[in-house]
C-alpha positions, 0 to 999 in steps of 0.5 A: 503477530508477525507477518511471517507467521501471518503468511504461513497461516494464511498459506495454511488456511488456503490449502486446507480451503483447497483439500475441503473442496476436493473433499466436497467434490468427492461426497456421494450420498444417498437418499431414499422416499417411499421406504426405498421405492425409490432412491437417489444418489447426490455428490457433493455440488448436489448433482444427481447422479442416479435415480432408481425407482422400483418396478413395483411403483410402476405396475399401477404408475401415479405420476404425481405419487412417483414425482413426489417420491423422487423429490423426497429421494433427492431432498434426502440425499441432498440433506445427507450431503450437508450433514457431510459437509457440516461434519468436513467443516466442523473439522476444518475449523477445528484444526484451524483453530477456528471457533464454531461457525466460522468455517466458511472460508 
């Protein structure tokens, strides 16, 4: 392979790394515990970005019932947001040419 078609590829491989992060950036997803009781929404470095817990679950508040419920809710959400980065990446390595599993650039 000559360097010249090395440089392009290599060039080719950084702006796609660059436009997967922005992707990655952008994700929000969300997840919910106790059949929508309550619900969180994650972005894609998994910062949570909103927690509504149903008044219901207030009217007789179980603190340990409700902080499991939100764990599950975030955990949920922030499963969601691999799956989404897994799909983001499989592509990824697919355009490059890349065989399965190697696109961690």
């Amino acid at each position: 392979m000559s360097m010249g078609k090395m440089g392009k590829m290599l060039k080719k491989a950084q702006q796609a790394q660059q436009k997967m992060q922005e992707e990655i950036a952008a994700i929000q997803r969300e997840g919910s515990a106790g059949g929508g009781v309550v619900t969180a929404v994650v972005d894609g470095q998994k910062s949570l970005l909103a927690l509504t817990i149903a008044p219901e679950a207030l009217e007789e508040p179980d603190p340990t019932m409700i902080a499991d419920l939100v764990i599950a809710a975030v955990s949920d959400a922030q499963r969601r947001v691999d799956e989404e980065i897994e799909r983001k990446m499989a592509a990824l390595t697919g355009m490059l040419g890349l065989p399965p599993g190697h696109g961690g650039l």
